[in-house]
C-alpha positions as CSV (number, residue, x, y, z in Angstrom):
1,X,65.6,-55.9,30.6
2,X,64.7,-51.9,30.6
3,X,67.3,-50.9,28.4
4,X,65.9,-52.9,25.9
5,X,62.8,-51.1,25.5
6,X,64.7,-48.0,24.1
7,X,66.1,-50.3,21.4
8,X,62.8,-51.6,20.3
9,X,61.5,-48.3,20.2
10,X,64.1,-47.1,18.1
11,X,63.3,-50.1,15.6
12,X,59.7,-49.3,15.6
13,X,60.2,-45.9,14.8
14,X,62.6,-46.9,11.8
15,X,60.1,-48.9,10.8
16,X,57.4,-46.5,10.4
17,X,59.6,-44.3,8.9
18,X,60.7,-46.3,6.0
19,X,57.2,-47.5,5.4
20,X,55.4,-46.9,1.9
21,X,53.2,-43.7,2.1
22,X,51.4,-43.9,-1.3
23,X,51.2,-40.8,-3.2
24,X,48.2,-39.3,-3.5
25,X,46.6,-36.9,-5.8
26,X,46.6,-33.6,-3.9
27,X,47.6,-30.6,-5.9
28,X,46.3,-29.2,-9.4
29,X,48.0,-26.4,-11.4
30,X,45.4,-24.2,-12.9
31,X,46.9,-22.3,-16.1
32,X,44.8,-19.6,-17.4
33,X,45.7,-18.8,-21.3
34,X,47.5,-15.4,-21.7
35,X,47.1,-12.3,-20.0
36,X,48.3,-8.7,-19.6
37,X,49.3,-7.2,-23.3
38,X,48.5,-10.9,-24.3
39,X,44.6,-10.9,-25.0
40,X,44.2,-14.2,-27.2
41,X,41.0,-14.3,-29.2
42,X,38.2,-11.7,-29.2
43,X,34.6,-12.2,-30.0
44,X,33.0,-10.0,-31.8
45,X,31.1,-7.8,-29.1
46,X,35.0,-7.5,-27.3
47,X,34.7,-10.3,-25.2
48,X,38.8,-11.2,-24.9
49,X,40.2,-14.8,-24.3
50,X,42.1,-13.9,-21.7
51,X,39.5,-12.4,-19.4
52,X,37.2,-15.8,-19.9
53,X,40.1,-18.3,-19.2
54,X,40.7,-16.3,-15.9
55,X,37.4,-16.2,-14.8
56,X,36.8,-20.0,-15.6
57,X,39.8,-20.8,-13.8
58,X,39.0,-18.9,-10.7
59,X,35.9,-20.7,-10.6
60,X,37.4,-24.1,-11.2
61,X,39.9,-23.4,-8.1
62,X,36.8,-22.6,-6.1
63,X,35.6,-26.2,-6.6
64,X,38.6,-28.1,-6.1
65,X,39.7,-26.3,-3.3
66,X,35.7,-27.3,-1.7
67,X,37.1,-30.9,-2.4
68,X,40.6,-30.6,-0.3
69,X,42.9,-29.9,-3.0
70,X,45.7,-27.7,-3.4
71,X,45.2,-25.6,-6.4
72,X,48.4,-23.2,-7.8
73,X,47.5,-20.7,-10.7
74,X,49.9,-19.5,-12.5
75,X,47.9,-16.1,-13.1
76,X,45.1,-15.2,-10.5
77,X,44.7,-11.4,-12.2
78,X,45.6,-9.8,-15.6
79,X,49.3,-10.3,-15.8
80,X,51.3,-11.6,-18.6
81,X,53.0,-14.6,-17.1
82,X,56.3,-16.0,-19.4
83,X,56.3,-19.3,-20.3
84,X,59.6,-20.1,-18.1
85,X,57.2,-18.6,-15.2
86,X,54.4,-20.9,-15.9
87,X,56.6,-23.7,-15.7
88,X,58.7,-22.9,-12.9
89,X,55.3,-22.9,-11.1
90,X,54.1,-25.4,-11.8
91,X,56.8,-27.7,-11.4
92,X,57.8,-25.9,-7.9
93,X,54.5,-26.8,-6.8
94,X,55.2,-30.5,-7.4
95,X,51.9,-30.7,-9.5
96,X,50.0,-33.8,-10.3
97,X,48.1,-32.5,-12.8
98,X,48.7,-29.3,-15.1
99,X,45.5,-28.0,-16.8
100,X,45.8,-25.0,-19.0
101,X,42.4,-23.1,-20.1
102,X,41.9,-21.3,-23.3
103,X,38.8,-20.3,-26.2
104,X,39.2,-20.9,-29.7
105,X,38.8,-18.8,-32.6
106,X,39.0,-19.8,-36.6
107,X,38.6,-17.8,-40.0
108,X,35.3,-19.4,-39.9
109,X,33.1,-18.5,-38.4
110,X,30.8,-21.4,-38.3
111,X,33.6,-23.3,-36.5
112,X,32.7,-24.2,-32.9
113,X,32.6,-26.8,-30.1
114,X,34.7,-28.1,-27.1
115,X,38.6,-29.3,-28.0
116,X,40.4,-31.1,-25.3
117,X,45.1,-31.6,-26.3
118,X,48.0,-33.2,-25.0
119,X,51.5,-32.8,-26.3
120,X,52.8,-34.5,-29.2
121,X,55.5,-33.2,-31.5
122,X,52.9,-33.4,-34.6
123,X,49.8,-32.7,-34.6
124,X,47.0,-35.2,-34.8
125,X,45.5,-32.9,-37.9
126,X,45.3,-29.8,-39.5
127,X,43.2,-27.6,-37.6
128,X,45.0,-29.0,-34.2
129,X,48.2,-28.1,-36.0
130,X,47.1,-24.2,-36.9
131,X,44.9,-24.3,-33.1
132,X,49.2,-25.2,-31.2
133,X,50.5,-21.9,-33.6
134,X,47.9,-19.5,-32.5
135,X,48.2,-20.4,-29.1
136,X,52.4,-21.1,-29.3
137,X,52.8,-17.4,-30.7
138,X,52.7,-15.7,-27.6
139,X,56.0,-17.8,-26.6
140,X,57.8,-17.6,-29.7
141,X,60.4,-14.5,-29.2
142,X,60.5,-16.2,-25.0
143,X,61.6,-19.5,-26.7
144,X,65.5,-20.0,-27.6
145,X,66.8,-21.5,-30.7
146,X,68.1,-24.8,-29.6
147,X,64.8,-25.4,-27.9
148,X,62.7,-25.7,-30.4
149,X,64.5,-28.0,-32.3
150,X,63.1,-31.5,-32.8
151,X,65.7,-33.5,-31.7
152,X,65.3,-31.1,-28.2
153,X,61.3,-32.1,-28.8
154,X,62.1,-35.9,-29.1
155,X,64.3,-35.9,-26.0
156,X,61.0,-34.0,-24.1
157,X,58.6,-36.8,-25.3
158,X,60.8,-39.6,-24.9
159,X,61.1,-38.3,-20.5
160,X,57.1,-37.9,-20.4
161,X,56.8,-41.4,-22.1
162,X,59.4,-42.8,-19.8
163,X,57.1,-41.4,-17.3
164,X,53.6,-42.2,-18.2
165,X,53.0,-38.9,-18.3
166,X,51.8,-38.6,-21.6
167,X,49.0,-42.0,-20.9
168,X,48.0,-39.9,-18.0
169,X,47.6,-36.2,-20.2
170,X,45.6,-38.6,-22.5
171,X,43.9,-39.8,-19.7
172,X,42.9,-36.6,-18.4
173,X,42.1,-34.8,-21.7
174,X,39.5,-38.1,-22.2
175,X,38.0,-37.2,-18.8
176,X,37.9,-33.2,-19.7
177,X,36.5,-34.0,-23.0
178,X,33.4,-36.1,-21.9
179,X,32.6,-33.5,-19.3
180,X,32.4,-30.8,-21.3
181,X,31.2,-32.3,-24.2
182,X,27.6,-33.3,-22.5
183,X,27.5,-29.8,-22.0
184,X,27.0,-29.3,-25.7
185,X,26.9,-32.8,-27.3
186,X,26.1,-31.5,-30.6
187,X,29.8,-29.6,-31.2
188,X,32.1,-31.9,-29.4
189,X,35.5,-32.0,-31.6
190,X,37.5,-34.7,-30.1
191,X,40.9,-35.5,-28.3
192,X,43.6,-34.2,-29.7
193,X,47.4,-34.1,-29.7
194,X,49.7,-30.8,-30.8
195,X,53.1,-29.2,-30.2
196,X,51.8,-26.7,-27.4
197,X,55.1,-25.5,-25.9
198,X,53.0,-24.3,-22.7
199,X,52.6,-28.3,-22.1
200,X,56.2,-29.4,-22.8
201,X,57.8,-27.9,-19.8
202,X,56.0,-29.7,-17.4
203,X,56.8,-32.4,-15.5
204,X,53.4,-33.8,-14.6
205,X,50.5,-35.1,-16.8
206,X,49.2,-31.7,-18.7
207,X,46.3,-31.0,-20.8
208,X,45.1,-28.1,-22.9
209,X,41.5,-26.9,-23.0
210,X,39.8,-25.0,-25.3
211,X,36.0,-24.4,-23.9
212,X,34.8,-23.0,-27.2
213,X,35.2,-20.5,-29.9
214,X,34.8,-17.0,-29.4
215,X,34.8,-16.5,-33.3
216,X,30.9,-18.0,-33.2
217,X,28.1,-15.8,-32.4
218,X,26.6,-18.3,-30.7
219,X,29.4,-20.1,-28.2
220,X,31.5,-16.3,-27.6
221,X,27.2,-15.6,-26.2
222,X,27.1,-18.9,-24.3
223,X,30.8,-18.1,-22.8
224,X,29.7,-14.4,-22.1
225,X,27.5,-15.8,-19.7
226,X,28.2,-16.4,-15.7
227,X,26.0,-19.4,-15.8
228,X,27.5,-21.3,-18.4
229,X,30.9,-20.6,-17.2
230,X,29.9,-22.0,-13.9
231,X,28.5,-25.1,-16.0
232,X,32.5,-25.0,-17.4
233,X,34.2,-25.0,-14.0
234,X,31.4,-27.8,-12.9
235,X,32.5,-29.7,-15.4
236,X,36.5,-29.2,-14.7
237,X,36.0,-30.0,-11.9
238,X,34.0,-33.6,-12.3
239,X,37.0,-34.7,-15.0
240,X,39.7,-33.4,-12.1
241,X,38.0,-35.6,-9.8
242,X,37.4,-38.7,-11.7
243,X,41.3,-38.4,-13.1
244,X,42.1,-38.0,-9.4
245,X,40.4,-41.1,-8.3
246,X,42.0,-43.1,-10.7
247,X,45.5,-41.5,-10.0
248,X,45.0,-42.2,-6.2
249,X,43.9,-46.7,-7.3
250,X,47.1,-46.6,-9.9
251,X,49.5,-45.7,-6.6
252,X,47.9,-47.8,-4.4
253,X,46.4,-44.7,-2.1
254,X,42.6,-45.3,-3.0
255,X,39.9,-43.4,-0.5
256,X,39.0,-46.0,1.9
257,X,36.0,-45.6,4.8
258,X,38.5,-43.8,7.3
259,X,39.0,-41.4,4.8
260,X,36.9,-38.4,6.1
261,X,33.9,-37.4,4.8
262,X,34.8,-34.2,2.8
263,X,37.9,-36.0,1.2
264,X,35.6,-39.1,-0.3
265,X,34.1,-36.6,-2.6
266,X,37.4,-35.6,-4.1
């Protein structure tokens, strides 16, 4: 009867390997807006875009590390980054979330308050529409002809539709939105949808955050500020989470009590 022993082992051992592991949220791609010869918007005491959206998303990446995730920037220092780049990254790194940082600025300047996107081929209005072009110009001599056609655009929404990817950017952007928004109830703008070809590439939920407009006195001294940056990350980092928990009950790998300790608070 010994030889059989190796035999069940062997089936065992199949067993386990063909067995469901449930995939779990574990790795966030941290985008910061621009970089290098790309500055983005500039406040009027020379506070530039790309300077804040670094230094938010270095802070963010702080927290979510603390929870036990794996966070990928595609810029961790003053480099322009290409748009294939930020891509290639992120979908290297097998991301289950994309989140791309930016600050907004408008001729007005009375316009301010917290915007939270996710892709659509139109935009949801007109100020969402001129907010995608300001932040699409950057890419536009990087991006070829045929690509920005809108039968190329259709076949790119149709693959994040097949994949719920766009339910889960919508998702997110809801959670980001809230977050941010009790930070300054008052100027909350909404969730919003735009052609931002920094979003299309990837192939994992994606969401595109402006934390406020550096064109108001009053938000560009707010942002200038270490403490309300933190307050930023903080509340990044809370949507992250929440999105993560409901990522983790959708694909059946919800925390339970063996889960250890510094995991539960992901």
């Amino acid at each position: 009867m010994k030889w059989r022993w190796p035999l069940v082992c062997l089936a065992l051992c199949s067993l386990g390997a063909d067995a469901h592991v449930p995939d779990r949220f574990d790795t966030v791609i941290i985008d910061a807006g621009h970089g290098g010869d790309d500055q983005g918007a500039r406040s009027a005491d020379g506070f530039w875009e790309k300077d804040l959206v670094l230094d938010v998303a270095l802070r963010l990446a702080e927290r979510l590390r603390a929870r036990g995730l794996r966070v990928v920037l595609t810029r961790d220092s003053d480099i322009h980054v290409p748009l294939e780049e930020r891509t290639s990254i992120a979908n290297d790194a097998r991301g289950d979330l994309f989140v791309s940082i930016h600050a907004n600025a408008a001729p007005s300047q009375n316009a301010r308050g917290i915007e939270t996107y996710f892709l659509s081929l139109e935009a949801s209005d007109a100020a969402a529409e001129s907010v995608a072009r300001r932040e699409n110009e950057v890419f536009r001599s990087a991006r070829a002809a045929p690509a920005a056609t809108a039968d190329s655009l259709l076949g790119i929404l149709s693959d994040l539709i097949a994949t719920e990817h766009l339910e889960e950017s919508n998702e997110f952007a809801r959670f980001a939105h809230r977050e941010l928004s009790a930070l300054t109830p008052a100027s909350a703008r909404g969730v919003k949808q735009a052609p931002f070809v920094v979003l299309m590439g990837v192939q994992m939920p994606a969401s595109l955050i402006e934390i406020g407009f550096l064109t108001h006195q009053g938000e560009a001294r707010d942002l200038a500020k270490q403490a309300h940056r933190n307050s930023i990350a903080d509340a990044l980092a809370r949507a992250v989470s929440a999105y993560g928990r409901r990522h983790d009950v959708r694909r059946g790998a919800a925390l339970t009590l063996d889960t250890p300790p510094a995991e539960r608070t992901q």
